[in-house]
C-alpha positions in Angstrom: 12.2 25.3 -90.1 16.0 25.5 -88.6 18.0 23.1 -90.3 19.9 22.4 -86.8 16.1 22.0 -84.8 14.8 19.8 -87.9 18.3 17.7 -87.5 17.2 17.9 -83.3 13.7 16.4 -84.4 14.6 13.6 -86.9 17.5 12.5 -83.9 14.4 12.6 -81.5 12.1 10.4 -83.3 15.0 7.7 -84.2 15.9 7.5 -80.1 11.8 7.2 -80.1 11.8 4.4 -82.4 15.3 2.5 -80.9 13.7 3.2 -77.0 10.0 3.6 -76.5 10.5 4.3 -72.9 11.6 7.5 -73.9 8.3 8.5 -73.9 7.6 7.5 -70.5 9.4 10.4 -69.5 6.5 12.5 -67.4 8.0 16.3 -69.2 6.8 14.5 -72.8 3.0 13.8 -71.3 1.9 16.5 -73.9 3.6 15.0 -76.4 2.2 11.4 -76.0 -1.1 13.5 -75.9 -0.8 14.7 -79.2 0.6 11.4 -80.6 -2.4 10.1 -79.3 -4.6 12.8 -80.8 -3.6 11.9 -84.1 -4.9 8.1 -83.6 -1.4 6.9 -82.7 -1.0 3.9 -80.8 1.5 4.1 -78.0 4.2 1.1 -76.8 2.6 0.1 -73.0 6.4 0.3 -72.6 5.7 4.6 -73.4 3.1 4.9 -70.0 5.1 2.9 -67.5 6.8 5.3 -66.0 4.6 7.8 -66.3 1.8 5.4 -64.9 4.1 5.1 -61.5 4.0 8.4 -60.8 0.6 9.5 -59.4 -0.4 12.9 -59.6 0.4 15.3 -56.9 -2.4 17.5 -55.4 -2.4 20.9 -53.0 -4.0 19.5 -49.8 -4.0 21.9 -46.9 -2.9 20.1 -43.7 -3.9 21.3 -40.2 -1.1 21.3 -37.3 -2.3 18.2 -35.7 -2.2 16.4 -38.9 1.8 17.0 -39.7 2.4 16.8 -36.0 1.0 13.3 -36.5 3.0 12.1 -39.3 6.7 13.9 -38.5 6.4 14.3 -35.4 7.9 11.8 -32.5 4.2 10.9 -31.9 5.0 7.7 -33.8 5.1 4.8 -32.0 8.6 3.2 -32.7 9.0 -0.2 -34.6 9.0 -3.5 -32.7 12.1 -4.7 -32.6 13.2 -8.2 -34.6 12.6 -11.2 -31.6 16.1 -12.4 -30.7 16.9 -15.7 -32.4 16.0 -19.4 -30.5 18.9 -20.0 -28.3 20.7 -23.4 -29.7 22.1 -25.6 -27.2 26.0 -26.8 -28.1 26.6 -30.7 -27.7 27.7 -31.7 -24.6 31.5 -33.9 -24.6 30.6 -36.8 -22.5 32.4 -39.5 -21.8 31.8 -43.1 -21.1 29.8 -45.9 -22.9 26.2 -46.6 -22.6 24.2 -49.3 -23.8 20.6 -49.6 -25.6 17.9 -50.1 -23.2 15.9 -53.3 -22.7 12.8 -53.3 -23.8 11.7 -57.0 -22.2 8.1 -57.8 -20.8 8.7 -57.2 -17.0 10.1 -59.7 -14.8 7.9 -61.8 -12.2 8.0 -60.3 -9.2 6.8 -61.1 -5.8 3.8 -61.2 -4.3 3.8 -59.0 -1.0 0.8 -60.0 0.4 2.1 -64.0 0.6 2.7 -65.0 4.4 6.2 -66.0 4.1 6.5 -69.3 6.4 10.1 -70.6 7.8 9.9 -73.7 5.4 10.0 -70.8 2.4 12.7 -68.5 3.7 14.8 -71.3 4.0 13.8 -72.9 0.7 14.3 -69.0 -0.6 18.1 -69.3 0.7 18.8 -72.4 -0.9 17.8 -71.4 -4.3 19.7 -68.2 -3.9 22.6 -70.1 -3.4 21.8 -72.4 -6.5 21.8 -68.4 -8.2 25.2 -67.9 -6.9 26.9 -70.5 -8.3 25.3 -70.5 -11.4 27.1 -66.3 -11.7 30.2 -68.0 -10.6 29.8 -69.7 -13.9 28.3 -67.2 -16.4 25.3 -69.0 -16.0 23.5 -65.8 -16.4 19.9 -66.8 -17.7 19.9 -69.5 -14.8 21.1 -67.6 -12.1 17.9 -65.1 -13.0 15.8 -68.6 -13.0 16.9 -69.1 -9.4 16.5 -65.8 -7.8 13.5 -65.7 -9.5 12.4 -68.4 -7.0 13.7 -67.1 -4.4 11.8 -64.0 -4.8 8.5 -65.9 -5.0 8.9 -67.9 -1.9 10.4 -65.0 -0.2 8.8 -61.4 -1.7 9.5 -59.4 1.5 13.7 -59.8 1.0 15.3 -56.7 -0.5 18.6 -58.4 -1.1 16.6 -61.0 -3.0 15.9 -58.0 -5.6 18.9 -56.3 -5.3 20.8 -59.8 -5.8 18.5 -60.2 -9.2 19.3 -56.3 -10.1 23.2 -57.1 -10.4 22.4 -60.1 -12.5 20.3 -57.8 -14.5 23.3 -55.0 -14.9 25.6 -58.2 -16.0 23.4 -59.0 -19.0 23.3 -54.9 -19.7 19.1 -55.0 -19.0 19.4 -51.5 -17.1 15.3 -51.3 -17.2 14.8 -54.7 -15.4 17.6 -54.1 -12.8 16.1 -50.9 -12.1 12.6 -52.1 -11.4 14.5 -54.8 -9.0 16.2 -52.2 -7.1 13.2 -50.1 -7.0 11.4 -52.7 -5.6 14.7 -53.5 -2.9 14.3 -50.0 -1.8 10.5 -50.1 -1.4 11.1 -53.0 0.9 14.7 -51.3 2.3 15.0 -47.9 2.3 18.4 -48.3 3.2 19.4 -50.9 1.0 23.3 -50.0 -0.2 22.8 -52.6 -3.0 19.7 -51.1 -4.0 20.7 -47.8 -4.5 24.4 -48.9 -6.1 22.6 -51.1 -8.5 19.9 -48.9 -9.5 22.9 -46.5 -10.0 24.9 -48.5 -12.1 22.0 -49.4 -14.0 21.0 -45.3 -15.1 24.7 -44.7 -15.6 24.6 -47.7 -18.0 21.7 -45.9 -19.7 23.3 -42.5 -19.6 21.3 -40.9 -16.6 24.6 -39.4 -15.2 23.2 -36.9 -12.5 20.3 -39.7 -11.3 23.2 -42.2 -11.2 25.5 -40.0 -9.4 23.1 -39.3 -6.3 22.4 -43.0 -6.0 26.3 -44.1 -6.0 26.5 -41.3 -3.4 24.1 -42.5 -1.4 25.5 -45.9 -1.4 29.0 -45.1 -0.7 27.4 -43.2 2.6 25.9 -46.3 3.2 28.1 -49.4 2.4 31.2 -47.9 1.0 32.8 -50.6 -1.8 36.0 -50.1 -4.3 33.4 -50.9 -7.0 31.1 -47.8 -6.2 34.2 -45.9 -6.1 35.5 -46.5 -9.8 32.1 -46.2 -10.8 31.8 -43.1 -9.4 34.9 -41.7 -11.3 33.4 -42.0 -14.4 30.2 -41.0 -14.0 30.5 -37.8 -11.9 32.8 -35.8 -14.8 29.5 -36.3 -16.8 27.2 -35.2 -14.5 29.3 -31.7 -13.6 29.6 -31.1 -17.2 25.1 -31.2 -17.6 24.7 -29.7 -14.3 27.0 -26.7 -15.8 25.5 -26.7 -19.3 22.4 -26.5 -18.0 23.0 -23.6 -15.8 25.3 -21.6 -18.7 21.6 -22.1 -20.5 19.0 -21.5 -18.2 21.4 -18.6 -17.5 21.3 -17.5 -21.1 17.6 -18.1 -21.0 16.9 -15.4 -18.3 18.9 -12.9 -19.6 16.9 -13.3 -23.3 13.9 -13.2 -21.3 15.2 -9.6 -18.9 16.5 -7.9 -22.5 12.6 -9.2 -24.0 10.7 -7.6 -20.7 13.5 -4.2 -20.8 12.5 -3.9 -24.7 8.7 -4.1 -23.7 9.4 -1.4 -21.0 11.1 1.0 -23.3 8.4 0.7 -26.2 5.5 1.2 -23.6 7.9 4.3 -22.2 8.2 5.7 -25.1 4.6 5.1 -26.4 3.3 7.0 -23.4 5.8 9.9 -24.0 5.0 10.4 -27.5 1.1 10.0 -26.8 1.9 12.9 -24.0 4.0 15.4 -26.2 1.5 14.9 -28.8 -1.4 16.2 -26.5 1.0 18.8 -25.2 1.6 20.1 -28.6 -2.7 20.0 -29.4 -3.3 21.7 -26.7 -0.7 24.3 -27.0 -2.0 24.6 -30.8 -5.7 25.0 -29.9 -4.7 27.7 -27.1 -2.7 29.7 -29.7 -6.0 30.0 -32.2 -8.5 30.8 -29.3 -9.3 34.8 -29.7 -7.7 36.3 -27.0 -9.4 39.8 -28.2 -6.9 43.0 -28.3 -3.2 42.6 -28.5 -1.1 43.6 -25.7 -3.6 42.6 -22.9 -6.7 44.1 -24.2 -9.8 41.4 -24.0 -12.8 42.5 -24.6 -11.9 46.3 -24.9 -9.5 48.8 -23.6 -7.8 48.6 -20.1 -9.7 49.9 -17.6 -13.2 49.1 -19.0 -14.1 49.5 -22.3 -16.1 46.3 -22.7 -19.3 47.8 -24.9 -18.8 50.5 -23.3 -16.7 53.1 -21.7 -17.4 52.8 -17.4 -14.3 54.1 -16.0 -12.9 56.0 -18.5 -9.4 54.4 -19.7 -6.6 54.1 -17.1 -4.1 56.9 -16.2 -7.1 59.3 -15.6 -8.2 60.3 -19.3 -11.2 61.8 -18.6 -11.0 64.5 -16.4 -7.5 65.7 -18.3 -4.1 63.7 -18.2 -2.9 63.7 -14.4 -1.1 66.8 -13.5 -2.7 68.3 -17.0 0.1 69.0 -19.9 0.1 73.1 -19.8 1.9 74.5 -22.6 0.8 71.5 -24.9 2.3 68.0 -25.6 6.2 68.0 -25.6 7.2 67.9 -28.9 5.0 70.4 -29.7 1.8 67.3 -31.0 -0.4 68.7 -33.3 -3.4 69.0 -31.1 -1.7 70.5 -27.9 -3.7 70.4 -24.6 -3.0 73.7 -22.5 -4.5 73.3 -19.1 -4.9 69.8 -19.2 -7.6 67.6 -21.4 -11.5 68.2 -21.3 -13.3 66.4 -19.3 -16.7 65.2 -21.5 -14.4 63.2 -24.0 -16.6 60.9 -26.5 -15.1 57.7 -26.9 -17.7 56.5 -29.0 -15.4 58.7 -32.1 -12.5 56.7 -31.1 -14.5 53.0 -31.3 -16.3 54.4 -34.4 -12.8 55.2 -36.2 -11.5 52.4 -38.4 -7.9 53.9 -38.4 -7.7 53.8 -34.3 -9.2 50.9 -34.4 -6.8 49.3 -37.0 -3.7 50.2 -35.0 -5.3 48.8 -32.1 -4.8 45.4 -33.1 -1.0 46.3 -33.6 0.6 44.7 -30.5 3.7 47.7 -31.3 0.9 50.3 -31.1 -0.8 49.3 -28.0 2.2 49.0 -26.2 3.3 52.4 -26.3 -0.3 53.8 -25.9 -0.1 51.7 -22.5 2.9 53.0 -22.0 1.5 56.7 -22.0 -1.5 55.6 -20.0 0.8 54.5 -17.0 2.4 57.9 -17.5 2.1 60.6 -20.0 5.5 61.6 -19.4 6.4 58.7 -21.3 5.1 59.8 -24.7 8.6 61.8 -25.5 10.1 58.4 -26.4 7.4 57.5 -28.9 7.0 60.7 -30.4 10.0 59.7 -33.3 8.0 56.5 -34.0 6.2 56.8 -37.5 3.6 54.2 -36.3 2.6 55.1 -33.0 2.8 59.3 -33.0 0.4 59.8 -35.6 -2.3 57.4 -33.6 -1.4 59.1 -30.2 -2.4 62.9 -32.1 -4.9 61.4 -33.9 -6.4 60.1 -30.0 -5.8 63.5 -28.7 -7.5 65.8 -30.9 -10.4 63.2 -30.2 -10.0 64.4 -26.6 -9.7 67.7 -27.1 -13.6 67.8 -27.9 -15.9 69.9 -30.0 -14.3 72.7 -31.6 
């Protein structure tokens, strides 16, 4: 052996022996064969590569099927779902307090006829209440009015009296449920709807405590509504116009998500139509459309089985305005006095040659060409494919000799 191939070799094996993997290498398959012949047992390390590649095979493919998988008959990929949008913080301003979770306060019972003797006994301990917030007396003030309300359940200021109290000792819950129950009694009760105002702005219900301060400056306008007021509305325009910005962003997520939906069905229908366009034109281009150059079924002119008619330009009977003198170009086969007129096509459908160049879309062409007017042949008579078939048609019509 060549001392420099044998050097080649021994270089070979050592890279074998440092790299296993070298054998993985799908060119060496015969070599791993033959290893393997010989009982040797191969590194996995030698068929992982190889093992990745899969075999490739011949498969013959019809139009449709390529079409289908490169064509734009694919439907295209959903696009990713926009991200959840995150509401920012909102700055607001102003203190609030916990809310009061107490049992319910007594209240009233409507249905109790409320005599003279009781509204007046219902003043006096509402007085009593007055004092008592005069001085801090918080708890017995609430004691009081809680009197008063029993002997006299149809007074709204009774509640709405008790609501301040309530706001005083930071309960918001329990001075809203007295000046809920004010304005069940008073619709138009200006201390009901300031204390029940004060009392969600102490919770932080900005834009519920805004209306009701607005409806009780309409009603009974006060210097205490008023500074109320100036606090709390800066809070409420800031959540009315966060929540707008978002519902805002919101709608025009959901427009893009109906626009995207649009599109994919658009261009699911197109793709569904070109791909039907392109079957159809496929299957139209393999249906037998007989002769080339516009001869179904047989020659122009009737030759459908048979020969009715004779072939156009007026063949049988000789060429119109007969050829005396013979083809120009002197044609082997010249027709003085014009062409018989018992021709027998059956010698031209029974030739294999004529019959051969018939299905050449070049050589019907021309011989239509001649048919529409035999002057024409002069122009084909230099073409190597077409004048031998013309003379070979001709000394078929120039009958039995």
């Amino acid at each position: 052996m060549d001392a420099a191939k044998l050097k080649e070799l021994k270089l070979f094996v050592e890279q074998c022996k440092s790299n296993p993997s070298v054998l993985s290498d799908p060119s060496l398959s015969f070599f791993r064969d033959y290893l393997e012949s010989l009982g040797a047992k191969l590194p996995s390390s030698a068929y992982d590569h190889a093992d990745s590649k899969s075999k490739s095979y011949v498969v013959e493919e019809s139009d449709e099927e390529i079409e289908d998988k490169e064509g734009p008959q694919a439907e295209p990929e959903e696009e990713e779902e926009e991200d959840e949008i995150i509401e920012s913080d909102i700055e607001i301003e102003g203190e609030t307090v916990e809310p009061d979770n107490d049992p319910p306060q007594k209240m009233g019972d409507p249905s109790v006829e409320v005599t003279e003797e009781n509204r007046e006994a219902s003043q006096e301990a509402k007085f009593k209440a007055t004092e008592a917030i005069s001085e801090g007396k918080l708890e017995e003030a609430i004691d009081h009015l809680s009197e008063a309300i029993s002997l006299n359940p149809t007074s709204a200021i009774m509640y709405a009296t008790r609501a301040t109290v309530y706001i005083k000792m930071k309960k918001p819950n329990a001075a809203i449920r007295d000046a809920n129950a004010a304005l069940e009694i008073n619709p138009d009760s200006a201390k009901g709807y300031k204390s029940r105002g004060m009392a969600r702005a102490m919770l932080g219900q900005w834009e519920e405590a805004a209306k009701d301060l607005h409806v009780a400056s309409k009603l009974d306008y006060d210097e205490e509504i008023s500074a109320v007021l100036k606090k709390v509305e800066p809070n409420a325009h800031k959540i009315e116009d966060h929540r707008r910005k978002y519902e805002r962003l919101r709608k025009e997520r959901e427009n893009r998500k109906i626009e995207r939906e649009r599109q994919r069905r658009r261009a699911k229908a197109q793709a569904e139509y070109e791909k039907a366009n392109k079957q159809e034109q496929s299957s139209s281009s393999r249906k037998p459309g007989g002769m080339p150059g516009g001869f179904p079924g047989g020659m122009p002119g009737g030759m459908p089985g048979g020969v009715p008619g004779g072939m156009p330009g007026g063949f049988p009977g000789g060429m119109p305005g007969g050829m005396p003198g013979g083809m120009p170009g002197g044609f082997p086969g010249a027709m003085p006095g014009g062409m018989p007129g018992n021709v027998d096509f059956s010698k031209i459908l029974n030739d294999p040659e004529l019959m051969a160049a018939f299905s050449d879309p070049e050589v019907m062409a021309a011989l239509q060409d001649v048919m529409k007017n035999p002057a024409n042949l002069a122009k084909h008579q230099a073409n190597p494919k077409v004048a031998p078939v013309i003379a070979k048609m001709m000394s078929k019509f120039a009958g039995p000799k």
